[in-house]
C-alpha positions as CSV (number, residue, x, y, z in Angstrom):
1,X,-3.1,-36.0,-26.6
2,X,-5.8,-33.3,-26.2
3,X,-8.4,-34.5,-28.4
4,X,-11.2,-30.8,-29.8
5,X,-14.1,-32.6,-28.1
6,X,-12.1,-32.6,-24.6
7,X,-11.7,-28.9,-24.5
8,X,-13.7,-27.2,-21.9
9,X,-15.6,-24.7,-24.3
10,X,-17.0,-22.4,-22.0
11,X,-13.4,-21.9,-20.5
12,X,-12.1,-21.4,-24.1
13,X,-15.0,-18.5,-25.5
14,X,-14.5,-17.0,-21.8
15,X,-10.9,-16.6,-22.7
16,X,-10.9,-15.4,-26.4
17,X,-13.4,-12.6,-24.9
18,X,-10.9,-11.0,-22.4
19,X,-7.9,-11.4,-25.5
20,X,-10.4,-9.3,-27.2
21,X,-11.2,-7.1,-24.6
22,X,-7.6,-6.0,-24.6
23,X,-7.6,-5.7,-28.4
24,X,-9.9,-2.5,-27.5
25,X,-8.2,-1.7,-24.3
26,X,-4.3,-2.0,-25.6
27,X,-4.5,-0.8,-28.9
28,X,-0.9,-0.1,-29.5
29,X,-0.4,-3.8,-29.8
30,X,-3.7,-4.4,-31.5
31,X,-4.0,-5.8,-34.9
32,X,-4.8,-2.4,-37.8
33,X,-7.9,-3.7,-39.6
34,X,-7.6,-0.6,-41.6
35,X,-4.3,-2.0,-43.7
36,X,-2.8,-4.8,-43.7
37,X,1.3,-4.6,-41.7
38,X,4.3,-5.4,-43.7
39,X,5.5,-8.6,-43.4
40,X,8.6,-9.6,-41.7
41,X,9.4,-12.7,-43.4
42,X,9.0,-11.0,-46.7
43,X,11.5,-8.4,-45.8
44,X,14.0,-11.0,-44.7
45,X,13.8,-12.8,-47.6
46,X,14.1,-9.5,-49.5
47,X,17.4,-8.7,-47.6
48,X,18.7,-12.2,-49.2
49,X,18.0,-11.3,-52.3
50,X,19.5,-7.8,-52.5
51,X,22.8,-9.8,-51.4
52,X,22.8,-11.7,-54.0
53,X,23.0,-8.3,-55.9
54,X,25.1,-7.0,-53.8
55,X,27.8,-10.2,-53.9
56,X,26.9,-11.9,-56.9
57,X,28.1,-15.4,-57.3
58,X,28.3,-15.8,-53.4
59,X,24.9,-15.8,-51.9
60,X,23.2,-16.9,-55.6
61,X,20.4,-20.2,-55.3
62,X,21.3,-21.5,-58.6
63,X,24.6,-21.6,-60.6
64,X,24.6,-18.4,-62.9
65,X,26.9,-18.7,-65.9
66,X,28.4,-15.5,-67.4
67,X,26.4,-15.3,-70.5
68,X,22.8,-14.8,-69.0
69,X,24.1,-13.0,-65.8
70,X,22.6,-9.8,-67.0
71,X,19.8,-11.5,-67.8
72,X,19.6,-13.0,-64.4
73,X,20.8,-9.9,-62.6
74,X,17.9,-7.7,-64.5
75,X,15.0,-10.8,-63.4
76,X,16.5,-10.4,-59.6
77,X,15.9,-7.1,-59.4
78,X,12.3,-7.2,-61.2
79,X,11.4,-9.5,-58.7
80,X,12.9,-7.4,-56.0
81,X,11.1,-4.1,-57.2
82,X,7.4,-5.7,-57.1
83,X,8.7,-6.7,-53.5
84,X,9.8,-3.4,-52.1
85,X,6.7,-2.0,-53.6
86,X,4.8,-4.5,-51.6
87,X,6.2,-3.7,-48.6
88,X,6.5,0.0,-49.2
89,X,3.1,0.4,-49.3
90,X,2.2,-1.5,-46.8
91,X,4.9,0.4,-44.3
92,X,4.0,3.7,-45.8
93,X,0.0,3.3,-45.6
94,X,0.0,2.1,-41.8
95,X,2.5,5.0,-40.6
96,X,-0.5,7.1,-42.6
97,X,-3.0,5.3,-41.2
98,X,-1.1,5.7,-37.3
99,X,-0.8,9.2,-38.1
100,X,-4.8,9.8,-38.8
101,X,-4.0,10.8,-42.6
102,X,-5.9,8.5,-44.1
103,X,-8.3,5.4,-43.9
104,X,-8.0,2.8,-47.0
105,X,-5.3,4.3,-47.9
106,X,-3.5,1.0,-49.0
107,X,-5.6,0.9,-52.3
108,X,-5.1,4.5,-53.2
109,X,-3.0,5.3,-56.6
110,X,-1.6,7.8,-55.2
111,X,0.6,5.7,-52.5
112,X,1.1,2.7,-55.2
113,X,3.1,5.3,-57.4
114,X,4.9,6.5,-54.5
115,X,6.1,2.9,-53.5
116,X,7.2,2.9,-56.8
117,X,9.5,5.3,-57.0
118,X,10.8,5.0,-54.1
119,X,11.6,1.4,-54.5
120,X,13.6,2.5,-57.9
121,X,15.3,4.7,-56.3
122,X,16.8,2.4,-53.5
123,X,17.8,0.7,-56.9
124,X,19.6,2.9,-57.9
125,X,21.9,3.5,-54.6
126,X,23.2,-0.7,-55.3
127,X,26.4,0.6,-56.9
128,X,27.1,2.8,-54.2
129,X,26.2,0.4,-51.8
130,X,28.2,-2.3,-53.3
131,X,31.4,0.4,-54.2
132,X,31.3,1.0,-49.6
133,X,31.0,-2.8,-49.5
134,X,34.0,-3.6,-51.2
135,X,35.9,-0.9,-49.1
136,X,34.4,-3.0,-46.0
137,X,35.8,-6.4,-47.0
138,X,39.6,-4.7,-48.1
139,X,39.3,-3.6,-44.5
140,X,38.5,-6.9,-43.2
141,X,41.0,-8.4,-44.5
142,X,43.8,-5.9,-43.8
143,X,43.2,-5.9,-40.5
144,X,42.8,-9.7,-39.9
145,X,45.9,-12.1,-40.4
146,X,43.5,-15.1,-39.2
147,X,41.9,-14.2,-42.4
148,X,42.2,-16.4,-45.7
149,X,41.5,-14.2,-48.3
150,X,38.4,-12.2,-49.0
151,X,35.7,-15.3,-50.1
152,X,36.0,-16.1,-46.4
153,X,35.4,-13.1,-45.4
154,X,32.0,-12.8,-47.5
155,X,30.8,-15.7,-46.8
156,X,31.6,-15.9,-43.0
157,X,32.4,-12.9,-41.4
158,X,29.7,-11.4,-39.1
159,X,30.6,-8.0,-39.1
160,X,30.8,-7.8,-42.8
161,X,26.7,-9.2,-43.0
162,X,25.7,-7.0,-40.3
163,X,27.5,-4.4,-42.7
164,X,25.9,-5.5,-45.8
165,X,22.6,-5.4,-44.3
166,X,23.1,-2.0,-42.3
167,X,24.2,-0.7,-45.8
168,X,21.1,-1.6,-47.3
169,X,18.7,-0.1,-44.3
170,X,20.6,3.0,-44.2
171,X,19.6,3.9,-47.9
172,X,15.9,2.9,-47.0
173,X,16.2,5.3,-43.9
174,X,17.7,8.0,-45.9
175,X,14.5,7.3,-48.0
176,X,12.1,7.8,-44.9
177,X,10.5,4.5,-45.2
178,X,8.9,3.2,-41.8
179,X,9.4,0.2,-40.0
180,X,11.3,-1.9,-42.7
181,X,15.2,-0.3,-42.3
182,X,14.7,-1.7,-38.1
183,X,13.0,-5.1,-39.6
184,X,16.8,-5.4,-41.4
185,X,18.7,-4.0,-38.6
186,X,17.1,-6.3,-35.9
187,X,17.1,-9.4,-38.6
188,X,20.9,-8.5,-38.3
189,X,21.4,-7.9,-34.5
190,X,19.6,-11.2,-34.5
191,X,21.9,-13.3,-36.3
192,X,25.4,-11.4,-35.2
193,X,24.9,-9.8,-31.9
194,X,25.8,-6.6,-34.1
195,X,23.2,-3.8,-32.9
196,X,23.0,-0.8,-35.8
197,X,20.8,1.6,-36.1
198,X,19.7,2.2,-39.5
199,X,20.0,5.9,-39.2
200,X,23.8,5.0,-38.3
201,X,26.3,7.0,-40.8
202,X,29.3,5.1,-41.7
203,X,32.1,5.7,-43.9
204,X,34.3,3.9,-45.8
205,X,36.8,1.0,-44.7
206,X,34.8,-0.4,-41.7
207,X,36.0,-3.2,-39.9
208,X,33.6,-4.5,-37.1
209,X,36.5,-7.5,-35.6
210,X,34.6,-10.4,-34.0
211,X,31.6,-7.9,-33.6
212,X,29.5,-9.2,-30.6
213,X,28.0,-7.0,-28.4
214,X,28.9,-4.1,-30.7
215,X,26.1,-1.3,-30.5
216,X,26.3,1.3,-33.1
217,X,23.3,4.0,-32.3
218,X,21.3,6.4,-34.2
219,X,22.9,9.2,-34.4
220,X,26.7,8.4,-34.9
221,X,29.1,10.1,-37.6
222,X,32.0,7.3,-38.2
223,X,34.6,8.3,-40.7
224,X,37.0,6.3,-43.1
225,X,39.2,3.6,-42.9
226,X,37.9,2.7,-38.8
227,X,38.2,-0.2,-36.6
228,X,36.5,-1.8,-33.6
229,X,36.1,-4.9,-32.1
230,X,33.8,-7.0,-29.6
231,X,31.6,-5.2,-26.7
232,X,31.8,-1.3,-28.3
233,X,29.2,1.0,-27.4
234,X,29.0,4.0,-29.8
235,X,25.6,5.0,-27.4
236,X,23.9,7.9,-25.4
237,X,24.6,9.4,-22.3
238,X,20.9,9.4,-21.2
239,X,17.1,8.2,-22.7
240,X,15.8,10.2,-19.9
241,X,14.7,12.4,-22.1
242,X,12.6,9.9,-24.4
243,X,10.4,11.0,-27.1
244,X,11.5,15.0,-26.7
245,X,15.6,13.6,-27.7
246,X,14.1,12.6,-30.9
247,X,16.1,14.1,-34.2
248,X,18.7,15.7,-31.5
249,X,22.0,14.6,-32.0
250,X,22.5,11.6,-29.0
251,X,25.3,9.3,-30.3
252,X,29.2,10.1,-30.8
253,X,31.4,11.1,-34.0
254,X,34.2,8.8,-34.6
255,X,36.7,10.8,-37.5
256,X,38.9,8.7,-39.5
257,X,41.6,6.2,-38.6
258,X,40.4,5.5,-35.3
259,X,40.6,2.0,-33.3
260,X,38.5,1.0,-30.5
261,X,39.6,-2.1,-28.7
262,X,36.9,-4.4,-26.9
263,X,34.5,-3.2,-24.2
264,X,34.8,0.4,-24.3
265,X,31.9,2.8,-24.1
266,X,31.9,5.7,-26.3
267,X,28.9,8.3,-24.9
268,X,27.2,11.5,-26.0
269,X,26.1,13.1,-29.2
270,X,28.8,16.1,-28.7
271,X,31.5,13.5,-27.9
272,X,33.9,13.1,-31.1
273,X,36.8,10.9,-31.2
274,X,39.6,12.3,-33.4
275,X,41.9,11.2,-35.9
276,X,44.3,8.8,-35.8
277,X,42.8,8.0,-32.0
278,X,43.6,4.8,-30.5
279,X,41.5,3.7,-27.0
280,X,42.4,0.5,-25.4
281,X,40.2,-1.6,-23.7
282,X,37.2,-1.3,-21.2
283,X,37.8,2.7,-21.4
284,X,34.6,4.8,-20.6
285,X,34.2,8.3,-22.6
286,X,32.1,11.0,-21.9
287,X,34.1,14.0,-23.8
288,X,36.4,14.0,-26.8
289,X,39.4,13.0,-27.4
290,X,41.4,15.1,-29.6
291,X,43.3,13.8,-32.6
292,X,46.5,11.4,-32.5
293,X,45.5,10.6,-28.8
294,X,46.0,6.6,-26.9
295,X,43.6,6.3,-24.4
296,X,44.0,3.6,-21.9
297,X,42.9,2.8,-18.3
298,X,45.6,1.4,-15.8
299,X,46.1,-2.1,-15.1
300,X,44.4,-2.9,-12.6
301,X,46.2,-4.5,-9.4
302,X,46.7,-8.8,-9.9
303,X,46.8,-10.6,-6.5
304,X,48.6,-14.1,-6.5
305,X,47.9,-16.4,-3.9
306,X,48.7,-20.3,-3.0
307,X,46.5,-23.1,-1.9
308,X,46.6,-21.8,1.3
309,X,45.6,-17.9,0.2
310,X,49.0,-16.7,1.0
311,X,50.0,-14.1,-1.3
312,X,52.8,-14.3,-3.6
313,X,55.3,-12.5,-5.4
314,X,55.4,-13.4,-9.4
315,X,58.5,-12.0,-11.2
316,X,57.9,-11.0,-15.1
317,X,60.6,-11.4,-17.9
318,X,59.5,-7.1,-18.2
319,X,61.3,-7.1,-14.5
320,X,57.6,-6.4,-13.6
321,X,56.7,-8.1,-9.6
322,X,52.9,-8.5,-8.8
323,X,52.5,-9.8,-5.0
């Protein structure tokens, strides 16, 4: 063990002064002595507690019988307003303070008031949020057999948190506030492998099977009652174009009633995918595919061979040979 006393000093100070040399030299990644940054662990646990709103019963710390539910329901979501608040001015002051708006803003009425209302009127979006949820979980367990019933599918299904939790940063994007609806959306990505973009618009009767690898990004429309499973990439054709593709239109539109079996790439923010589509596995699509379409790439060629690497000939009960 390392005792203080054993530390070469000189070596230490001569260190912390180049770490604070590139404080001043890479300020993007500097700390913002200005304000104070929202805190990620705070958001998290935030995002826990609007599921208990969201499913209550399910995700709840503490028993909660039915007579003082609304008594419990109304505390929650005191506790969750002084929290959003919180964070909301933090988020709101640095994006202020990163834009050269304002210095000490954090302290100013003016944003506390604003945090404020904006955090009511998340609120308020719960029963919507809640009425897509439900649609999510019918879906879920439609389109499952492996599936139980629907307390399973709350409490263990991946695509049905990532869902929750996209549901939640989409309001908060539709809101405009910086940095926290990403903060959800990665805390999700982390935890699933499900990567959505808050800015993501997605209707009714979503199913996300298995869900890893999926990648759902900014820009894409999906419609009612759709399903897709592991490995979908609802992306862009190009980044190319960085900063100057910002608030264009990137990312695909999916209409209603569409599947989209395991690793297939769906690319291009004038690419839509019509109804009643059905695309098979490992496809790669650049254009759209009109309404009532099965896409599907061919098999490709299986080669049998022996111990020896001589070829064979396998017969099929479909009177399909491969050699």
């Amino acid at each position: 063990m390392i005792l203080a006393r054993d530390l070469d000093q000189k070596r230490i100070r001569n260190t912390v002064e180049k770490v604070l040399q590139s404080y001043d030299k890479e300020t993007y990644i500097s700390p913002h002595e200005q304000c104070p940054m929202p805190d990620r662990d705070t958001i998290i646990e935030l995002a826990k507690q609007l599921r208990e709103l969201l499913f209550p019963g399910y995700f709840r710390r503490h028993a909660c019988r039915s007579e003082i539910v609304e008594y419990h329901t109304g505390q929650l979501m005191v506790n969750i307003h002084e929290t959003l608040t919180e964070q909301f001015v933090l988020a709101l002051s640095l994006q202020a303070h990163l834009d050269g708006k304002a210095k000490n803003i954090c302290q100013s009425r003016m944003i506390q008031e604003q945090a404020s209302e904006l955090a009511y009127r998340f609120l308020e979006t719960i029963p919507k949020i809640r009425e897509f949820l439900a649609t999510d979980v019918e879906a879920a367990f439609e389109g499952d057999p492996a599936a139980s019933g629907k307390d399973e599918i709350i409490f263990s299904y991946p695509g049905v948190f990532a869902l929750s939790i996209h549901r939640i940063a989409h309001e908060l994007f539709l809101l405009e506030i910086p940095l926290i609806p990403r903060i959800l959306g990665e805390y999700a990505h982390n935890l699933t492998g499900i990567d959505i973009h808050p800015g993501a618009k997605i209707g009714k009767y979503f199913f996300i099977d298995h869900g890893t690898g999926v990648v759902i990004g900014e820009t894409t429309i999906i419609g009612d009652q759709v399903k897709i499973y592991q490995g979908v990439t609802l992306g862009a054709l190009s980044t190319r174009g960085g900063q100057q593709l910002r608030g264009q239109k990137r990312h695909p539109t999916i209409e209603d009633r569409v599947t989209v079996y395991s690793g297939v790439s769906i690319l291009g923010g004038e690419t839509t995918i019509g109804k009643d589509v059905v695309i098979g596995s490992n496809a790669f699509i650049t254009q759209s595919v009109p309404s009532g379409t099965k896409v599907s790439i061919k098999n490709p060629e299986l080669v049998f061979k022996d111990g020896n690497q001589k070829e064979l000939t396998v017969d099929y009960p479909n009177g399909a040979k491969y050699k």
